[in-house]
C-alpha positions in Angstrom: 57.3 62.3 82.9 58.2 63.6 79.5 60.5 60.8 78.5 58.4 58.0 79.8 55.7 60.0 77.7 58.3 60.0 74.7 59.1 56.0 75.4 55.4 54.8 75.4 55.1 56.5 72.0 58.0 54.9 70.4 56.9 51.6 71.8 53.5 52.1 70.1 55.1 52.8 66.7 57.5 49.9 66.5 54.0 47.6 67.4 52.6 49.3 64.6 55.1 48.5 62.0 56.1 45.1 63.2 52.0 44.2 62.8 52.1 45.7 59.5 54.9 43.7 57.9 53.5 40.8 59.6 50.0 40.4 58.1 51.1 41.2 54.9 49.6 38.5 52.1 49.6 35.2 52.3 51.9 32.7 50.5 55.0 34.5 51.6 56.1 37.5 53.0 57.5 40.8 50.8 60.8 41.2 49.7 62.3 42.8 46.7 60.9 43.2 43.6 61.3 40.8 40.8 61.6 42.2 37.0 59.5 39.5 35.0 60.9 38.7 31.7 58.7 39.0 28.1 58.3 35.3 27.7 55.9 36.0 24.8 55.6 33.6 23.0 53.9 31.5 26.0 51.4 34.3 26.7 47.5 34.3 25.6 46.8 36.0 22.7 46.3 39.9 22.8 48.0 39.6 26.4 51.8 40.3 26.1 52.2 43.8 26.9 50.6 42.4 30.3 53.9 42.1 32.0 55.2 45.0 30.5 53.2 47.4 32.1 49.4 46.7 30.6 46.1 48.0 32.2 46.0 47.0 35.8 42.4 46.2 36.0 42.7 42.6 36.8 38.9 42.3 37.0 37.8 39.0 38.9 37.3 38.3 42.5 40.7 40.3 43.3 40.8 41.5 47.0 44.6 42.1 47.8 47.2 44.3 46.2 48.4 42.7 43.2 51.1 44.4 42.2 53.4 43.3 44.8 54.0 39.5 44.6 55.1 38.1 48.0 56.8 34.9 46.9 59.9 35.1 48.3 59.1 33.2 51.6 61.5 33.5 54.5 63.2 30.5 56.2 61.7 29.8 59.5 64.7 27.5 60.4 63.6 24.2 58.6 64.0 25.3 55.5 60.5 26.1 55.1 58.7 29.6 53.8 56.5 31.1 56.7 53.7 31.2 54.5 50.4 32.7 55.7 50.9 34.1 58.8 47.4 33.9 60.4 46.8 30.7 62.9 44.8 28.4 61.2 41.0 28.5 62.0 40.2 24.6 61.4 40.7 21.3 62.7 42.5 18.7 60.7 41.2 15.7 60.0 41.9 12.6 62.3 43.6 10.8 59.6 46.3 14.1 59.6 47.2 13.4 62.9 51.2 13.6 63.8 51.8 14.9 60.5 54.3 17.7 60.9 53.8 21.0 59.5 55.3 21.4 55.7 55.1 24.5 53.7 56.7 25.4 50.4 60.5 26.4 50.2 61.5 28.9 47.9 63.3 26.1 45.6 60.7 24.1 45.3 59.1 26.6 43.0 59.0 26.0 39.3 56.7 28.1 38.5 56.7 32.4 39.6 54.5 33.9 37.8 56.4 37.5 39.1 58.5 36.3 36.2 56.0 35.2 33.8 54.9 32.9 31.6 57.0 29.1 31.8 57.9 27.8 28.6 57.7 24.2 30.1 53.6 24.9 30.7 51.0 26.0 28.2 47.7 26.7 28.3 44.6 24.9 26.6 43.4 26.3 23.6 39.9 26.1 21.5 39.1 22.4 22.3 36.7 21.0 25.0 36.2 18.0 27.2 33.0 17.5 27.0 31.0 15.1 29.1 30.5 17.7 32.7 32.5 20.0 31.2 30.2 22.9 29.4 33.0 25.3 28.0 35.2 25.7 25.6 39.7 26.1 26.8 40.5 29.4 25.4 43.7 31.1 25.7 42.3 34.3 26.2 40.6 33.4 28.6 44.0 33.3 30.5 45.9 36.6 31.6 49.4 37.2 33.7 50.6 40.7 34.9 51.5 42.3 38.5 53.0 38.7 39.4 49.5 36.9 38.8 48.0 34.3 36.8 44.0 34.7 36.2 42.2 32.2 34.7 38.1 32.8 33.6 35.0 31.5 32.6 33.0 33.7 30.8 30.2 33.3 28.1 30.8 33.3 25.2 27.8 33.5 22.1 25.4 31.2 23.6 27.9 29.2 25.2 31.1 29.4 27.6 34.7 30.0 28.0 37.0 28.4 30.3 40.9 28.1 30.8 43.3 25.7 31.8 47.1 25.8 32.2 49.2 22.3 32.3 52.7 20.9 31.8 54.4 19.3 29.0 56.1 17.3 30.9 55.0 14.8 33.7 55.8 14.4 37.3 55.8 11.4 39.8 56.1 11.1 43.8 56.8 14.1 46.0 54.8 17.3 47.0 53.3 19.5 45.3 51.6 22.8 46.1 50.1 26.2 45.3 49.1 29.7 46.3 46.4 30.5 44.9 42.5 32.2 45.2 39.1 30.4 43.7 36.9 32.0 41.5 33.5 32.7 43.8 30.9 31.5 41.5 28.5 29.3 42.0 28.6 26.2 38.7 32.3 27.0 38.5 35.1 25.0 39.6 38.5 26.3 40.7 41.4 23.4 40.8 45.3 22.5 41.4 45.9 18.7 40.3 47.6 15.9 38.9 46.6 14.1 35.8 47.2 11.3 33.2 45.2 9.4 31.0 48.4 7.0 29.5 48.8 4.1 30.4 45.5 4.8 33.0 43.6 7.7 34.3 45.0 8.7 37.4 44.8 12.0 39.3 45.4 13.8 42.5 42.9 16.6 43.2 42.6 20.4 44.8 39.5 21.7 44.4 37.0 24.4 44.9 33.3 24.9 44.2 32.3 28.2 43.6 29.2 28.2 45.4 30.8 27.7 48.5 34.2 29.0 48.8 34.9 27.8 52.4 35.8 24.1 52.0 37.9 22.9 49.5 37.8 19.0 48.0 40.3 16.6 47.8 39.8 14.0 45.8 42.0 10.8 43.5 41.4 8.7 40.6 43.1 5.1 40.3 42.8 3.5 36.9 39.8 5.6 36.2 38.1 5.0 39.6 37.1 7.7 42.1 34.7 8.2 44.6 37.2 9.3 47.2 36.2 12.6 47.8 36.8 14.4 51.1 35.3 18.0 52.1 37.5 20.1 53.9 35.8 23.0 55.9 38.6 25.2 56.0 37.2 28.3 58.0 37.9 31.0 56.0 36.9 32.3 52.3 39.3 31.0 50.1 38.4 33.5 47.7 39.0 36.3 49.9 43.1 36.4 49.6 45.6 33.6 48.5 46.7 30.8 50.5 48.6 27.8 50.3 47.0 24.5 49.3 49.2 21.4 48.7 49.9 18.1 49.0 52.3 15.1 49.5 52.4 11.6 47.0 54.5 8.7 47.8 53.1 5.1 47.2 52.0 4.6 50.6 49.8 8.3 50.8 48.5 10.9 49.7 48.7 13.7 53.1 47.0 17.2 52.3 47.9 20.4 53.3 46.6 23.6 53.6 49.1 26.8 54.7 51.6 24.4 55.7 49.1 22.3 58.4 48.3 18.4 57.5 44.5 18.1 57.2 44.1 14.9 55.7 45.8 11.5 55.0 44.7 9.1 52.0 45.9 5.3 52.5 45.4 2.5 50.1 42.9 -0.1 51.1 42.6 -3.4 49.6 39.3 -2.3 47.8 41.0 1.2 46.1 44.6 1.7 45.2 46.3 4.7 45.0 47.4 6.4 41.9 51.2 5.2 40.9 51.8 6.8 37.2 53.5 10.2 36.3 51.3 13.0 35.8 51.3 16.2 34.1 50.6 19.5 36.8 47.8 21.0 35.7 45.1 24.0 36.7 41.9 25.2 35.4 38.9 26.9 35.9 35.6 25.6 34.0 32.0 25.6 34.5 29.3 22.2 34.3 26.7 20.7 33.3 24.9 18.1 34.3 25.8 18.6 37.9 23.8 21.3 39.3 23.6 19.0 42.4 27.6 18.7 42.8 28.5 22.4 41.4 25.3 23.9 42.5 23.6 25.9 39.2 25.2 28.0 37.4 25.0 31.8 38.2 26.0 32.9 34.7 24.8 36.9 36.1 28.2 36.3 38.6 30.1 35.7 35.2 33.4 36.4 34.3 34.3 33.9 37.5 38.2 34.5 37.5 40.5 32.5 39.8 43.9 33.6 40.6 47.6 32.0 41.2 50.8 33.3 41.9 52.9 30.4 41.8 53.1 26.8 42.3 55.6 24.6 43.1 57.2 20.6 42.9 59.6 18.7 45.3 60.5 14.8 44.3 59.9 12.6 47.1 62.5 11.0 49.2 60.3 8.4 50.3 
């Protein structure tokens, strides 16, 4: 009786461990840690001794444990990172159907932010947009330390402060994807996308309204045209933890993603193309105006709205 006592305990505690390690963050499971490098020069002002130790309050809508970045995905025979671990809680869109599963391998990451800044990206700085757009891009508004990129809007004088972090370079077909968690705000907008104004406007869009952090939007621009927006309810809090958001260009399609599970498919038509010119990668997080009845008003008593990434990633398509 004693041993089969002994053996039911033992059993218990390997459950409990397994479970442990299992439901650990989203976006990739733990493995060693990663040392970051200064890369100072590419930091926001007054931020650099952020990766070297810094004050840990990240401040913002931070609900996991930052300090340990989980970007080292492993393989679950396909070549692919097991991502989030959870099963997914919606239903993809009809158009998704068929669509295998594709998450994020680990070398399709350009950007870790467990080792810092990239001096191929750099972040907007004391210039605004105008038109929606009621803030100004401020590189302080921009922090990375424990393996984390926040990005804030905040007010500033009798105005606001956004951020916004983009390439130098430009990209064309292939997927492209993040793990990252929306700022919780409503007025705010939270985004991963693709962008180019030369020769035309085109743009590939991931992104979230703060006033309801549950669905995400999907959205392209062709030569300056839009109206393609689709509303994903996703079934979970985005801005809860960090999860995977991507998606897949070629010239016949755009296919979303979100942790690894197609959820919707964009086709040309003969009325709407599809966007065909390299764009630079590109995040921010920003507030409006003008569009209380997209954004919802702003709840400037909610501000600093921070939204957080730990890395994102581009493969070229083969297609």
């Amino acid at each position: 009786m004693k041993k089969l006592f002994k053996l039911f305990v033992t059993l218990l505690s390997c459950i409990f461990v397994i479970t442990a390690v299992t439901s650990a963050a989203g976006c990739g499971l733990f493995n060693e840690a990663v040392t970051p490098p200064s890369n100072e020069g590419e930091l926001p002002s007054d931020k650099d001794d952020e990766l070297n130790g810094g004050d840990n309050n990240d401040g913002g809508n931070n609900n996991d444990n930052v300090g340990e970045d989980n970007d080292n995905d492993e393989d679950d025979g396909n070549g692919n990172g097991n991502g989030n671990q959870n099963k997914p809680s919606f239903t993809p869109h009809e158009s998704a159907a068929g669509i295998p599963d594709r998450l994020t391998k680990e070398t399709e990451k350009i950007v870790r932010f467990s080792q810092g800044a990239s001096p191929e990206f750099i972040w907007a700085d004391g210039y605004s947009n105008g038109s929606m757009f009621n803030c100004t891009w401020r590189k302080n508004s921009a922090t990375v330390k424990n393996g984390i990129m926040s990005m804030s809007v905040s007010k500033e004088g009798s105005g606001y402060a956004g951020a916004e972090y983009r390439s130098k370079g430009k990209y064309s077909y292939g997927f492209y994807s993040v793990c990252m968690k929306p700022a919780k705000c409503s007025g705010v907008v939270s985004s991963f996308f693709t962008y180019t104004n030369d020769p035309v406007w085109d743009e590939i869009d991931i992104e979230f309204l703060g006033k309801d952090t549950s669905v995400v939007q999907f959205n392209f621009y062709t030569n300056g045209k839009g109206n393609s927006e689709f509303v994903f309810n996703l079934g979970f809090d985005a801005s809860l933890d960090f999860h995977e958001y991507a998606f897949d260009w070629t010239p016949n399609g755009i296919v979303w993603y979100v942790d690894g599970v197609a959820v919707y498919r964009a086709t040309a038509t003969a009325q709407k193309a599809l966007p065909s010119h390299s764009m630079q990668i590109m995040m921010n997080v920003w507030n409006g105006i003008g569009v209380d009845d997209w954004l919802g008003a702003l709840d400037a008593n909610a501000l600093p709205a921070t939204a957080q990434y730990k890395w994102f990633a581009y493969s070229p398509s083969s297609k």
